[in-house]
N, C-alpha and C positions, 0 to 999 in steps of 0.2 A: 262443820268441816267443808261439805261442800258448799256453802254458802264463803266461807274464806277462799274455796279455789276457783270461784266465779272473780269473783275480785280481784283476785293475782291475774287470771286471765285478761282481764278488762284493762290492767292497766299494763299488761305487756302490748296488746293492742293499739292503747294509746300512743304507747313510747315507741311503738314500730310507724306510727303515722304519723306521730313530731317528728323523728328522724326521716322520713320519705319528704313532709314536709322543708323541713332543710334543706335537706339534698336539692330539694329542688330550687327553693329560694338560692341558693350558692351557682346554680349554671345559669338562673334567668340572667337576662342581660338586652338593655332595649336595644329594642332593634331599628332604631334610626343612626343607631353608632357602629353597627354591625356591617364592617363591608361586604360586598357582594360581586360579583362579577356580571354588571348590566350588559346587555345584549346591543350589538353595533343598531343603530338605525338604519332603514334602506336607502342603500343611495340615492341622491333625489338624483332628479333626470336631467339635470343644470349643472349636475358633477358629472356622472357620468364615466366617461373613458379615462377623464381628469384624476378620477381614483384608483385606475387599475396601479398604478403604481406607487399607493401607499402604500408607507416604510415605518415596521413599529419605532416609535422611541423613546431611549433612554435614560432620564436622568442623571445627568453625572455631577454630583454636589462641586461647585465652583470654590475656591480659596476666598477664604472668610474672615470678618472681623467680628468677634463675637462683642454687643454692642448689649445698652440695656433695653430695654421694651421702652416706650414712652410713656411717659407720666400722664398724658394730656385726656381728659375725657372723650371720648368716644359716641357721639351721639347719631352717628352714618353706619349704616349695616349692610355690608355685602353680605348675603347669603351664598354659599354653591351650594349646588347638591350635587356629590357625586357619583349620584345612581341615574342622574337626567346626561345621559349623551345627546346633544344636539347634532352631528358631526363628527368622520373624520374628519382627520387635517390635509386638504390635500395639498402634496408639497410645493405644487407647479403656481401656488398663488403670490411666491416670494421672488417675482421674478423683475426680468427690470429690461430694457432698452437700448441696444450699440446704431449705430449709426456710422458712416462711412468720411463724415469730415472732422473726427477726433483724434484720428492717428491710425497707425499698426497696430497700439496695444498692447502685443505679444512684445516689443521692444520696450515697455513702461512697465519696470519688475516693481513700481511701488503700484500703482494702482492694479497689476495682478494680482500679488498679495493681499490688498483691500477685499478685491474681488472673492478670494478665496475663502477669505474671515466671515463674508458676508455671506458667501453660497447662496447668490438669488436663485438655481436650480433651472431657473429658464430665461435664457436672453435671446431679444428677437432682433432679427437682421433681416434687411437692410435700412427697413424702419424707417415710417414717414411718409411722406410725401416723395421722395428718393426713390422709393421701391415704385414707384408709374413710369420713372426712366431709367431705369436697372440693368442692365446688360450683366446675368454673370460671370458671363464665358467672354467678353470680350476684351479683348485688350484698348489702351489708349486711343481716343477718339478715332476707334472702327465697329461704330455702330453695324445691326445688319443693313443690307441695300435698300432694304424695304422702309427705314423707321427716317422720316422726313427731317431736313437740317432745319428747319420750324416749326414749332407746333404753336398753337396756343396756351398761353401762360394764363397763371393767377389773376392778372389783373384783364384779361380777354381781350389778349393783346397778341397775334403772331409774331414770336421771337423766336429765337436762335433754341433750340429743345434745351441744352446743358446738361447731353447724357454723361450717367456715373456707371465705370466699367468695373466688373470684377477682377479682372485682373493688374488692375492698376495698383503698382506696388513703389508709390512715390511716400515720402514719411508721413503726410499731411492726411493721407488717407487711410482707409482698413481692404487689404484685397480679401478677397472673397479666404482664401486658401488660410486667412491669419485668422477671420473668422472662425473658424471651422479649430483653429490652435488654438485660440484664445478660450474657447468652449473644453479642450481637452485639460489646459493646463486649472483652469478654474471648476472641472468636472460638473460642468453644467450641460442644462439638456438646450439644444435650438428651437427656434420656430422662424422657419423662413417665411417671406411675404412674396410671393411670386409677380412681377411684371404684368398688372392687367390692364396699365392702358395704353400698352403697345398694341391690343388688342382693336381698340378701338382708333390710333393714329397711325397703325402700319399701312400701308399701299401695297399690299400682295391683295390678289385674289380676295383672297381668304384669310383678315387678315386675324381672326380668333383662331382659327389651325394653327398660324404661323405662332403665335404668342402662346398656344394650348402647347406646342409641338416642343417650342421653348422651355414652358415649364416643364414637360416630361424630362426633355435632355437634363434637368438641372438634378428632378429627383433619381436620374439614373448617374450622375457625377458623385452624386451624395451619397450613394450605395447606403442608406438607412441609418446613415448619422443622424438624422430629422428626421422624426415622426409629426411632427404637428406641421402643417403648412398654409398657409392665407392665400386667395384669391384677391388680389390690390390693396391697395391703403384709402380705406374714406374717397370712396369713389363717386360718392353722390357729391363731393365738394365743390364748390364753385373753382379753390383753389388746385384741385388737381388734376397732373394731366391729363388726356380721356375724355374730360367735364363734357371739352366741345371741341368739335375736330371740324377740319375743313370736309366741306360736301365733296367739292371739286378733286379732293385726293382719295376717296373712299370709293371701296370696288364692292362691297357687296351688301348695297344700300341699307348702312347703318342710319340712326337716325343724329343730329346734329347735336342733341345736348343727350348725356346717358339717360336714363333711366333706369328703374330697380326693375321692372320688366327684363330690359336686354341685357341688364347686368348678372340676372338668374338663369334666363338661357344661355349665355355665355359660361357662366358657374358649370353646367353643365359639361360642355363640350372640355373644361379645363380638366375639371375632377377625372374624367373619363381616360384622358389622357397621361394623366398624372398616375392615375390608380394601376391602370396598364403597364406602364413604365417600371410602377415599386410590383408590382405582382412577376415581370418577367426577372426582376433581379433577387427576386423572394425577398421581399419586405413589405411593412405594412405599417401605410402611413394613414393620417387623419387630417382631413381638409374641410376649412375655416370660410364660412361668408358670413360676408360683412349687413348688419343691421343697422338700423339707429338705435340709441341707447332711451329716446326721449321723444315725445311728440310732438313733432313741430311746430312751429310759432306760426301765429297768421299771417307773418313776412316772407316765410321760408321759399324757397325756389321750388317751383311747382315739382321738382325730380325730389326734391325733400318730401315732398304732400306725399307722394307715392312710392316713396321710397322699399318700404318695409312689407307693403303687399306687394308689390313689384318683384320682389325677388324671392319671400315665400311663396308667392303660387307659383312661380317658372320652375323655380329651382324644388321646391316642394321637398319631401327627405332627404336628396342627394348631401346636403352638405352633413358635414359627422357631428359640426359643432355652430356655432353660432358666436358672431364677434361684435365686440360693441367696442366702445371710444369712448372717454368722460374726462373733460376736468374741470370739473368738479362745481366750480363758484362761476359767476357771470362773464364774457369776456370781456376785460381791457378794464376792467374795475376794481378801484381800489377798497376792494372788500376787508372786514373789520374780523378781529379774532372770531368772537360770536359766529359770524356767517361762515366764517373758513370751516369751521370745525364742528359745526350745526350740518352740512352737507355731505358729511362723511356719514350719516344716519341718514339720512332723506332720499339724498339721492341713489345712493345703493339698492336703500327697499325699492325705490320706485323704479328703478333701471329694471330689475330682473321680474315685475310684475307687469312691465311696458312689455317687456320681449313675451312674456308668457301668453300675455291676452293678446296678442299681434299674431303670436303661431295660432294659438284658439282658432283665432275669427279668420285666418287665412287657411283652416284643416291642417296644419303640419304639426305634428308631432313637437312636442318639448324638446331640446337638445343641450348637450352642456352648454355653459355658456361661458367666454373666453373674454374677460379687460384688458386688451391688450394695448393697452394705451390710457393710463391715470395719471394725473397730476390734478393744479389747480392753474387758474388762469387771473388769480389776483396781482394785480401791478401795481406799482407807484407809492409800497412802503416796504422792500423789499421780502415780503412776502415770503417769495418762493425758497430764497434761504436761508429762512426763519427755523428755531427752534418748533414755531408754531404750524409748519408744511410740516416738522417732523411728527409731534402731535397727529396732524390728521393722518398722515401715514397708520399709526399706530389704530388709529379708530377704522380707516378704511380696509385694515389689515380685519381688527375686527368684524366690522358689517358685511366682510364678504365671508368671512365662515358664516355668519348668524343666516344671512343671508343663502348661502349654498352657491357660490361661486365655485366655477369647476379652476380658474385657471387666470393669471392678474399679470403684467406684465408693468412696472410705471416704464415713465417716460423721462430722464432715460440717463445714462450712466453721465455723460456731461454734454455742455452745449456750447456755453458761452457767456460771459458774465451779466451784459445788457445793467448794469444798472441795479442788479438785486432782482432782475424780472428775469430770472436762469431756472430752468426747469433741472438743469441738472445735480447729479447727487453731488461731483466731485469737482472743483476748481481747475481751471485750466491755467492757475496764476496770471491771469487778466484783471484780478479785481483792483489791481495799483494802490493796493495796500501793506506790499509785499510777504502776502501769503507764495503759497508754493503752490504749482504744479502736482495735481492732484491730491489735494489737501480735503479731506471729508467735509462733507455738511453735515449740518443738524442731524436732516434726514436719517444719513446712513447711521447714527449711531443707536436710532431708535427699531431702524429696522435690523439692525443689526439684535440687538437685544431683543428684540419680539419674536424671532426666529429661534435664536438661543435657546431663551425660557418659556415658550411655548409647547405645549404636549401635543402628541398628536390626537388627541379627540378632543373636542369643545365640549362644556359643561355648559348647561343651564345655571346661571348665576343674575340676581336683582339685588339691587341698592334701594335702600327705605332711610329717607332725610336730607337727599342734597340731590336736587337735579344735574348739580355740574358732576357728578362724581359717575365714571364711566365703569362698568366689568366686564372684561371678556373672561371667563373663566377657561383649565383647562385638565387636562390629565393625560400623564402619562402611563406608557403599558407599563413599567417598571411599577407603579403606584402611589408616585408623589400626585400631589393637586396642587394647581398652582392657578394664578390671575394675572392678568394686567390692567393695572386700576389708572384710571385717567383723570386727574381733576382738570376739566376747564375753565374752573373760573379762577378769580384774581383774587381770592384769599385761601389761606390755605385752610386743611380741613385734617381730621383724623377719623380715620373710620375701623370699626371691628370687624373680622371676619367671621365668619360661622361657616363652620363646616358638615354640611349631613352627608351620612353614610361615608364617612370614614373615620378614621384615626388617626389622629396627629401623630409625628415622631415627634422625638427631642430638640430638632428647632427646625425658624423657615429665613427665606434667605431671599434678600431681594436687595433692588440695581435703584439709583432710580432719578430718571433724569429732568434737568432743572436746567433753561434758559440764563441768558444774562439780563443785564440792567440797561443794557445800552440798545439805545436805536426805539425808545420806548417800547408798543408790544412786541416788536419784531425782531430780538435780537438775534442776531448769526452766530450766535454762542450757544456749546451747550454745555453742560457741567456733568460728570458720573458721579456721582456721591462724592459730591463737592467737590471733584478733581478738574478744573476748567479744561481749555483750550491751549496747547502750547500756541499757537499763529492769533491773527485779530482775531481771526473766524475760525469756526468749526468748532472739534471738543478732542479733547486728550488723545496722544499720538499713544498712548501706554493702554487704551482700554483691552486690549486684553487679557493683561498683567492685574487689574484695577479689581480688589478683593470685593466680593460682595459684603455686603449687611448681613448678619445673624444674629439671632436674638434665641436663647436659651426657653423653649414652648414651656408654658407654666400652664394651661388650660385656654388661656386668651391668647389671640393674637389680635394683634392692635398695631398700625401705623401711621405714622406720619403720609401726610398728601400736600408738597408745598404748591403751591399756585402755578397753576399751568404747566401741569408736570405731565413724565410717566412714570409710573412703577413696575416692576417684573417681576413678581412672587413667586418662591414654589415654597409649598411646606413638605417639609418629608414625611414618610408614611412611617406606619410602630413596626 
């Protein structure tokens, strides 16, 4: 008997520890698929102030074509992880360029509209080389007393100066006051460029008071519309005004060519001034000097040798942020797809590692760092408004998150047609192929789309099997995950996604843009899933109507990558 109730007992035991057993087996669950809520990274010191005004955001699924998955084998692997944040997103990297001989603006309701579709978030004014003879407050040619009817020009030549007034309000140009409208109706933030080589060709006294005194008067007009603000444009240029000023007109013995030296003391006496200005009107702004992005060649102008020690040891922490200039590819060369879109990678890493070891070895401190002027400088196969300038967009969009760029500005919303050598996004209907009067480029349709379907934190994401196949990964707080996959080369490719540490929903949903046939690699076409260009040029006047791609998630996601493209992923979350 009690040998029978040892036994009963033993196997109630058992069957109490096969059921625990269960139980438990039924909740395990691995945990690489298991999401999680990873912790932001610290902001690098290159973003900075650039992030104080990151904005969560949120997925909003776009109108869809539910399509099949592709058949084609898959031998390219994007991995994300979505527990590796690399980044936020800061928003101020979507920004783009106005300039003062494009119009009012504010009178051109189809390129506001554009403007608005796109929300570059930050456009900088007066931009260029314009901003060394900028008068904001002045009206038609009534310079102040002091700013000479000559300076010397670009080619180191005393000419006529060809100052630009802000209150010139003739239709050819933008006054100051449309600026400022144009910014409201497109609900974008400024970044003004302040007049600093009045500083060095005025004839007062004093003639950095006078230009410092200048700049304060402008941020006390602005009563804290503009928080981000620049001391000149690329002042070490041989082509800008300032470069070299006459001896005989200068009172308080500057030296004849600038220097990063007295460009940094100067910085000084502006910021001082400027900062004063926003503090009696209770505002609080941030002010921008200028570096070089790149170490100079052994031809450079000796103000280039010394450029960048020049104005970190004068100016030393005063400035809040740090500004650089790139585009991109060689100048005046007719560079090939491969190199256009090879220096979206290269140059970016090496840009923000030049500045870093430059503050090092000069003792200043890291600061964000501002692009406030990108494009490419490839000529002579119409390049610039190529599907393939849209491309690099896309990658440099990329390399400056990877990177930790605090703030990106291109260059610039339009210019001038030149031949296919136009830096600008938008047509001015000059090309005498009768396109229209602000008709999109390439460009815009990409950056257009890379803003859309980008999240704001950047993922950790590698491709294993095809050099040409690009990832920026990303996510959003809502909890979709998404990419933008790049192929640059000239066959097309398919590649699988993988996704760690999350969970797919029910489908994912992607854009994805594709060049034309014409003009060999450069075509000025672009296509949305396969919806061309209404004009010669550009791409579909309906893209914001234009449904994405879906595909019904079965476990795999897998797509198409046609040649020389881009794509805009999100998958949604369970």
């Amino acid at each position: 008997m009690i040998k029978r109730m040892i036994c009963f007992a033993l196997i109630l035991v058992a069957f109490a520890c096969k059921k625990e057993k269960k139980a438990s087996e039924e909740v395990k669950v691995d945990p690489e698929i298991v999401p999680t809520t990873p912790a932001d990274p610290e902001t690098a010191k290159t973003q900075g102030i650039f992030l104080d005004d990151w904005v969560v955001k949120n997925f909003v699924a776009p109108a869809y074509d539910l399509v099949a998955q592709t058949s084609s084998v898959a031998i390219i692997t994007v991995t994300i992880d979505g527990n590796t944040i690399l980044t936020k997103v800061p928003k101020y990297l979507f920004g783009t360029n106005t300039n003062p001989y494009i119009g009012q603006m504010v009178t051109e309701p189809i390129l506001i509209n554009h403007l608005k579709d796109l929300a570059p978030t930050i456009i900088r004014f007066p931009g260029g080389n314009i901003s060394s003879i900028y008068f904001w407050n002045a009206l038609v040619n009534s310079p102040p007393a002091d700013a000479p009817v000559k300076i010397y020009n670009g080619d180191n030549v005393i000419a006529d100066a060809g100052y630009w007034y802000g209150k010139n309000t003739s239709s050819w140009t933008l006054s100051l006051d449309n600026y400022y409208s144009m910014l409201q109706q497109t609900q974008s933030t400024g970044i003004i460029t302040v007049n600093y080589g009045y500083a060095r060709y005025g004839t007062a006294a004093n003639p950095v008071t006078a230009a410092a005194h200048l700049a304060a008067d402008w941020v006390r007009y602005d009563k804290g519309r503009t928080k981000y603000w620049e001391i000149g444009n690329e002042s070490n240029g041989t082509w800008q005004a300032g470069y070299r000023i006459e001896l005989s007109q200068n009172k308080d013995g500057q030296s004849e060519y600038i220097t990063g030296d007295l460009y940094g003391r100067h910085f000084k006496v502006f910021a001082d001034s400027m900062k004063k200005a926003a503090q009696d009107i209770g505002k609080t702004i941030y002010i921008g000097a200028q570096l070089l992005a790149e170490a100079p060649a052994s031809w450079a102008t000796a103000t280039d040798k010394t450029w960048n020690a020049g104005v970190l040891s004068q100016a030393g922490n005063t400035p809040d942020y740090h500004i650089i200039h790139s585009y991109y590819t060689p100048y005046n060369t007719n560079s090939n797809v491969s190199d256009i879109l090879g220096s979206a990678v290269t140059m970016t890493k090496s840009m923000v590692e030049y500045v870093k070891q430059m503050a090092q070895a000069n003792g200043v401190a890291e600061k964000p760092l501002a692009l406030t002027e990108w494009n490419i400088f490839a000529v002579g196969s119409k390049q610039m408004v190529s599907n393939i300038v849209g491309i690099h967009a896309d990658m440099v969009l990329g390399e400056l998150l990877k990177n930790k760029y605090g703030m990106a500005s291109r260059w610039d919303i339009a210019n001038g047609y030149n031949n296919g050598d136009d830096h600008g996004m938008f047509g001015l209907g000059d090309e005498g192929n009768g396109t229209s009067k602000w008709n999109p480029r390439p460009v815009f349709y990409h950056m257009y789309y890379f803003q859309k379907y980008f999240g704001d934190r950047m993922l950790a994401s590698e491709v294993q099997g095809n050099s040409d196949i690009v990832s920026y990964a990303s996510s959003y707080s809502s909890g979709e995950v998404g990419a933008v996959l790049i192929n640059k080369g000239a066959t097309a490719q398919t590649v699988k996604i993988l996704v760690k540490n999350f969970n797919p929903g029910s489908r994912y949903y992607w854009y994805t843009l594709t060049g034309g046939s014409d003009n060999g690699n450069f075509s000025p076409k672009v296509y949305v899933n396969a919806i061309g260009p209404n004009e010669t040029t550009g791409g579909p006047s309906t893209y914001k109507q234009i449904k994405a791609y879906a595909v019904a998630a079965q476990g795999e996601i897998k797509l198409d990558l046609p040649a020389r493209a881009s794509v805009y992923l999100v998958i949604d979350k369970k």
